[in-house]
N, C-alpha and C positions, 0 to 999 in steps of 0.2 A: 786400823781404821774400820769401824764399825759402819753398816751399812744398810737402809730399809728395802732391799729390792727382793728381799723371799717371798714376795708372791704368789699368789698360785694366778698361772697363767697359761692363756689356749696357743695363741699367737704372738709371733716375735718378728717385727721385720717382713712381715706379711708372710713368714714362714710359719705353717701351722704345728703346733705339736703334736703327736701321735696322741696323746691326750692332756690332762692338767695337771701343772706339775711347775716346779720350780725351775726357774734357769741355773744352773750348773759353769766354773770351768770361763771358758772363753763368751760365751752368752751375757754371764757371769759381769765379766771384764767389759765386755761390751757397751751394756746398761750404763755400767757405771760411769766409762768414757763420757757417755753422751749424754748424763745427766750430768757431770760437772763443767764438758765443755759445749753440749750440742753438736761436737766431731763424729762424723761417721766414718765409718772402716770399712772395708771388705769383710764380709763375712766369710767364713770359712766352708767346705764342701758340707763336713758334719759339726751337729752342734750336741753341745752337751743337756741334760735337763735330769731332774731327779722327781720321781713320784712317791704317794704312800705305800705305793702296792711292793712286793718282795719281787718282782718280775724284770728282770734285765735282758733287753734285748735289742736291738737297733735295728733304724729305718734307713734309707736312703738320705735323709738329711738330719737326725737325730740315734745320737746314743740316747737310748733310755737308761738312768739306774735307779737302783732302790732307796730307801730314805737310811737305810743306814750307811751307803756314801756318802751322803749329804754331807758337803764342808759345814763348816763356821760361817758365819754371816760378816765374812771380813774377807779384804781386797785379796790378802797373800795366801789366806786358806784355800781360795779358787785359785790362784796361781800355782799353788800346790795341785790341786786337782787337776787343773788343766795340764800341768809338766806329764803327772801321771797315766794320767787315759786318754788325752788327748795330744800327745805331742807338743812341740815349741810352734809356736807361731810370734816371729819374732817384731812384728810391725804391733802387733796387741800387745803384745810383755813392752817392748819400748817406750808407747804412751800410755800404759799403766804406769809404769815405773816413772815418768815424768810429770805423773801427777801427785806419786804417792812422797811424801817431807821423806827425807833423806834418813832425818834419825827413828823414823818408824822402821824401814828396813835394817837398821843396824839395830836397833833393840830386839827384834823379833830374831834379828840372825845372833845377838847375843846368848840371847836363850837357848839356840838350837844350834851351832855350831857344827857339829859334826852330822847332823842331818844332811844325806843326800842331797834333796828338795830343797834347802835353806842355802846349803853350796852353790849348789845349781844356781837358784836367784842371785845369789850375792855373785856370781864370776859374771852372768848375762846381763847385772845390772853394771856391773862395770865396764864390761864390754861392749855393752848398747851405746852406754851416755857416755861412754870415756871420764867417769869420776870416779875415784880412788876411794872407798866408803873408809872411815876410822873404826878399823877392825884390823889388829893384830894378822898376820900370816898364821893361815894353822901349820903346826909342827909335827902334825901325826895325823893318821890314820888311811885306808884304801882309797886308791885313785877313784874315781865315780866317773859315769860316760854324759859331758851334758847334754848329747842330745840321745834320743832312745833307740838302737839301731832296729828296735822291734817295729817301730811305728814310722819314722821316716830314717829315710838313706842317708850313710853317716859320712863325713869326708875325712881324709887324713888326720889321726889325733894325736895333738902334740898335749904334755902336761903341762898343768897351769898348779905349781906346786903350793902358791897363795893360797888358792881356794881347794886344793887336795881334789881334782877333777882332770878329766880329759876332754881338753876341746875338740870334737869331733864333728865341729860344724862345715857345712859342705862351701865354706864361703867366709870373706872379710865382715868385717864390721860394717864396712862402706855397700858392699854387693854379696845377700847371702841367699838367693832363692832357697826353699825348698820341697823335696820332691816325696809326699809319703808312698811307702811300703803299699801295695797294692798287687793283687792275687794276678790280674794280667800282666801287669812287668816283673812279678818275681819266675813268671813261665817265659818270659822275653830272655829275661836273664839265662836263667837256667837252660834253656835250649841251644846257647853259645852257638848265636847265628855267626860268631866272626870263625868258630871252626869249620860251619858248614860252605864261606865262599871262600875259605882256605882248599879247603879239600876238593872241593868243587873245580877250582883251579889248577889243581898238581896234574891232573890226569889230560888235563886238555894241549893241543897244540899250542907251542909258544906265537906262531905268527897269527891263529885265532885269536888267541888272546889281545895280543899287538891291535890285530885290526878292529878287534871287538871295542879296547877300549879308546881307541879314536872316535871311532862312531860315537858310542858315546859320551864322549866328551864334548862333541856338537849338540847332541842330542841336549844334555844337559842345560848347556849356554842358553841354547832355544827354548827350553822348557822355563828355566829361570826368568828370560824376556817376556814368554809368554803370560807369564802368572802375571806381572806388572800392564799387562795389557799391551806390549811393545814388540813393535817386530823391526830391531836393529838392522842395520847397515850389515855385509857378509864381514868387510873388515872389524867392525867393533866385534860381532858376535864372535868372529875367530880370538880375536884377542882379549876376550872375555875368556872364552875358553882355552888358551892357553894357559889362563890364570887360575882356572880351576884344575888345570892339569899341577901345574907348582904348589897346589895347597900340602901341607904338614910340612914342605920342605923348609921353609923360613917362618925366624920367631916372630909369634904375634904380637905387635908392638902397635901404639894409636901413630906412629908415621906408615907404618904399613897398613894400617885401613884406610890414610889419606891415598896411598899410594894405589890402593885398590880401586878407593872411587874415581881418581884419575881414569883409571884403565874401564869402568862403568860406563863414564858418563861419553866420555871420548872427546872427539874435537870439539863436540859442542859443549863447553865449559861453561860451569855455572856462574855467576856474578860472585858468588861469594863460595868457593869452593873448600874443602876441611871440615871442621866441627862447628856445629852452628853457634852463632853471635846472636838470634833471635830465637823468638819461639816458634814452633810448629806443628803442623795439627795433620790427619788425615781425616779426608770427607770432603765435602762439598762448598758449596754455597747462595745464598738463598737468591733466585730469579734474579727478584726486584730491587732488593736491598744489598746484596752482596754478602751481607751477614755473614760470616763462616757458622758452619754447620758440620764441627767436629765429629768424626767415627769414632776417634783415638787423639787424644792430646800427648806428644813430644814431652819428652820430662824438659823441664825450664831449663833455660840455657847458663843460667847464672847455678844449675848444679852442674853441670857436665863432668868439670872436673873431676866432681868428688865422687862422681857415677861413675866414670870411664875409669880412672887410676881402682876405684874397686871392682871394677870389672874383670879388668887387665888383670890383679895381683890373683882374684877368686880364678879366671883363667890358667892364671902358673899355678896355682897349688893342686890344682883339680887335675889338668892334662899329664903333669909329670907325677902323676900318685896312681892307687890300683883302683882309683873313684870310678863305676863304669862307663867307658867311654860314651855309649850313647846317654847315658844322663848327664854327662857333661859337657855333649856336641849341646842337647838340649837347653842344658843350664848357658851356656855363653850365646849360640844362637838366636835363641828367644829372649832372653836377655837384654842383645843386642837391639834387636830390632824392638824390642818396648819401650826402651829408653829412646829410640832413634835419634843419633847423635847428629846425624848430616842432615843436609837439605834434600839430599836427592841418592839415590842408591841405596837406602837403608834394607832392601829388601830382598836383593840381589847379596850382597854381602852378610848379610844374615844365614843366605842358604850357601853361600860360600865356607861360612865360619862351620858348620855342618860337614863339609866334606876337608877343611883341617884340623877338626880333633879328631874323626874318624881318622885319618891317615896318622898322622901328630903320634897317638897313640896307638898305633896299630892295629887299630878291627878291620880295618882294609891293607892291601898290600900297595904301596908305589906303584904295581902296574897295571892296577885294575882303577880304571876310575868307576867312581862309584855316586851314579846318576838319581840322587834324590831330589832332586827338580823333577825329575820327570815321573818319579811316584808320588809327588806334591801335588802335579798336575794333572794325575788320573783321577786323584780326591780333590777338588780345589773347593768343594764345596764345608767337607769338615776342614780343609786349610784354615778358610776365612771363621768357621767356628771358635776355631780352635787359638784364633788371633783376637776375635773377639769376647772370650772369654776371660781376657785379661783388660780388654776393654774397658768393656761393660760396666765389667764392677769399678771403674774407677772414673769414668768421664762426669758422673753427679756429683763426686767428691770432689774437682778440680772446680775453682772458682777462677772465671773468666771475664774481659771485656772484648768488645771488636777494637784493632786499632784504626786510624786513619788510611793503612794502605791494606785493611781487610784481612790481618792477621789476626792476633788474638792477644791480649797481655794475662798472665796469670796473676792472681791475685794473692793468692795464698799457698803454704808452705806445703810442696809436694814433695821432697825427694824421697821419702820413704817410701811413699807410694814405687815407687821403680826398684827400692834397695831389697824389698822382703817381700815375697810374695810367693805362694802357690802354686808350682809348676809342675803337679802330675799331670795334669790333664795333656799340655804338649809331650812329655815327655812318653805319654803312650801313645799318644800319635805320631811322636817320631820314629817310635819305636814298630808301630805299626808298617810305616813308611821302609824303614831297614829290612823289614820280612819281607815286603814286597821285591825291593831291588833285590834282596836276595835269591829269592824263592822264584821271583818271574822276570823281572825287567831283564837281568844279566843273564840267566840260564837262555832264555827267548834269544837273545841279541845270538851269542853261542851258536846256539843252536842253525839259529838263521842263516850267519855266516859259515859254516858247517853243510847244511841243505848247498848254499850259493854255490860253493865251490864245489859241490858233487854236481850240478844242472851245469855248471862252466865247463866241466870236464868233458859230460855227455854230451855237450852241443857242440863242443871241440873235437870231440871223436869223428864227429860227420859232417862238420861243415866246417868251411876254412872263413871265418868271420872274424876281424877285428877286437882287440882283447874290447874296446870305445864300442863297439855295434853291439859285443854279447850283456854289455853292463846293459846298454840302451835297452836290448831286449828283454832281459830279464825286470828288468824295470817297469815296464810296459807289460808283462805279463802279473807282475804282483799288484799293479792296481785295477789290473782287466780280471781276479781270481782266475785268473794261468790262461786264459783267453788271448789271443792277438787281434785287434781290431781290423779290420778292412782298410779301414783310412790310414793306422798305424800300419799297416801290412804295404801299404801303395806306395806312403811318401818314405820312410825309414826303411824300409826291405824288401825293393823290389827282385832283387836280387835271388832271392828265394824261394822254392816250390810249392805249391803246396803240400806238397807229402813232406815235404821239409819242416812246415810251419805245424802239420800237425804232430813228427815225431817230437818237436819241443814242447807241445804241450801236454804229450802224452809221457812224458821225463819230467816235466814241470808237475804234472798231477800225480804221478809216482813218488814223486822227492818229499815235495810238500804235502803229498797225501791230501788233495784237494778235489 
């Protein structure tokens, strides 16, 4: 399918070029889409473009290359290109390929056959659209990988002997994010932060540990409430937090996120509790009118199914494989919460599904809970970036109405929008987030309770107080910076001297070094 978009052009998408130059690749695809349908897509982080000049080099949002890259002025030579230098982006190959006559693909793949690149296309176009192309089984030649582990991160690969490839996609047909290759998480990686709160742990007391990770597991519950703007009842938040204690122990299954949000929502049950029957939206709504005034549009309720069952299966292949765990907590979490299946809870169970792959697959141990609520919560500002990034690029593309009771009805065909999308960018923030708990949140808590129990012991050496009076104390001194107030000193410990009150604080500023 021959095509007039070569061009020469400055801007794209209100994205400028580094200079003039033809669109390349998935830009390429782009055009093309939106000159046959008027559909818009997400664009992608980087985009392709080719000049006269011999000079190759990229910008923050453009590959530059030279005119002797330059594809053919046809749909599948930029699909070619684009497999090439630019990685799989599979929501643009999907409506490519749904627009391109079926026997154009099987003619062009009869000619090239044993072509990598023609492979590639012919397994991704049957994999996308689920149609069987009239082409023979090839009979010979080396496996090929179809997605490029140089450029993004590759999942489990089983052969697909039809098309002579390995499927090495991090994900179903139904649910496949993906995550590219990127110079901060290949140093995430490589740093093997799951050996450093291993080792970190071997050396320490077992009942530190014990009490350390109760603590935080309160800690957690709280921090997760708090991100929703919610300050729970002591009993929900306990048993909220008990539930983050049980994570990686039991299979993830969609009656066990019903059973999650159960234990979320608590007695106060929602009218229609489970996966949602309607649509849904986060944001506001207008003063006067009530108009909703979406953040984030809920994928439609009439896909769920086909969302969640691909959620769930990309979940089993990814948690029981050597896929890395935090790009996997990533990939199901975020995941999770963009499709947002429920009515209520979506965001608390999100950071849940975060602390059972991390456990599930061991980068954390059973007895260490591992408090990333509470490193979500030191950053909540790139949080909400980082949520709205997935956003953004998609709330112009969702066609909407208000209904009668101030919801919203969709109008047009979204599931893709939720099935393939883009997810370095969370995936360094989570991963940013794991360094933290690693590096501070848990070593801090440690530490803390370590200091605690050396100032319990001194203040027990010299004074006969109540194990209830020394917690009180110390309590009182961590938020006075090792101080005892006069008014705290009157009503809670009259009892004691002043040479008394200052040798605790003089053991207090020793310990803590304050």
């Amino acid at each position: 399918m021959k095509n007039n978009f070569s061009q020469i052009t400055t801007v794209f998408h209100d994205r400028l070029l580094p200079e003039k130059g033809v669109l390349a690749g998935y830009a390429f695809l782009l055009q093309f889409i939106e000159q046959q349908t008027g559909k818009l897509l997400p664009l992608p982080r980087q985009l392709a473009m080719v000049t006269e000049k011999h000079q190759r080099y990229n910008t923050t949002e453009w590959q530059v290359f030279t005119k002797r890259h330059k594809p053919k002025n046809d749909v599948l030579s930029h699909v070619v290109f684009a497999l090439k230098y630019e990685g799989i982006d599979l929501l643009i190959l999907k409506t490519t390929f749904q627009l391109l006559e079926k026997n154009i693909i099987e003619e062009a793949l009869m000619e090239m056959p044993t072509s990598q690149y023609f492979r590639r296309i012919w397994f991704l176009y049957e994999w996308l659209l689920n149609i069987k192309l009239n082409i023979p089984d090839l009979k010979k030649g080396t496996y090929v990988d179809v997605l490029n582990p140089e450029l993004q991160y590759a999942g489990p690969a089983t052969n697909s002997g039809r098309h002579r490839v390995k499927n090495n996609l991090p994900g179903t047909p139904e649910f496949c994010p993906l995550i590219r290759k990127t110079e901060k998480l290949e140093n995430f990686i490589n740093s093997r932060l799951d050996e450093a709160i291993h080792k970190g742990l071997n050396d320490r007391d077992k009942d530190i540990i014990r009490r350390t990770a109760a603590f935080l597991l309160l800690k957690d519950s709280k921090a997760s409430f708090a991100i929703e703007g919610e300050i729970p009842p002591s009993l929900r938040g306990r048993n909220w937090g008990k539930a983050i204690g049980q994570a990686g122990k039991k299979t993830l299954t969609l009656t066990e996120i019903e059973r999650l949000q159960q234990i979320v929502i608590g007695s106060k049950k929602l009218k229609r509790m489970g996966f949602r029957k309607e649509e849904g939206f986060i944001g506001e709504h207008d003063r006067e009118t009530f108009t909703p005034l979406p953040d984030h549009i809920s994928a439609k309720a009439d896909d769920l199914d086909s969302l969640m069952n691909g959620w769930l299966k990309t979940n089993n292949l990814l948690q029981n494989s050597k896929y890395d765990p935090v790009l996997t907590a990533a990939t199901i979490a975020f995941g999770f919460v963009f499709i947002h299946p429920l009515s209520d809870g979506n965001g608390r169970i999100h950071r849940y599904l975060i602390h059972h792959v991390l456990t599930w697959m061991a980068f954390v141990k059973r007895e260490m809970i591992f408090p990333v609520s509470a490193a979500i919560l030191n950053r909540i500002s790139d949080y909400q970036e980082v949520l709205e990034d997935f956003s953004l690029q998609r709330i112009d593309l969702i066609e909407w109405e208000p209904t009668p009771d101030h919801n919203i009805r969709i109008l047009n065909e979204t599931a893709d929008l939720y099935r393939y999308f883009d997810l370095t960018t969370q995936a360094e923030f989570l991963y940013e987030c794991v360094e933290e708990t690693i590096n501070k949140i848990i070593p801090a808590e440690i530490d803390y309770l370590e200091k605690y129990d050396r100032l319990t012991n001194a203040i027990n050496a010299f004074i006969n107080l109540p194990n209830s009076k020394v917690d009180l104390l110390i309590k009182y001194l961590d938020q006075n910076s090792g101080r005892l107030s006069k008014r705290k000193r009157q009503k809670f410990f009259d009892e004691l001297s002043e040479d008394e009150i200052l040798l605790v604080e003089e053991q207090y500023a020793e310990i803590f070094k304050r």
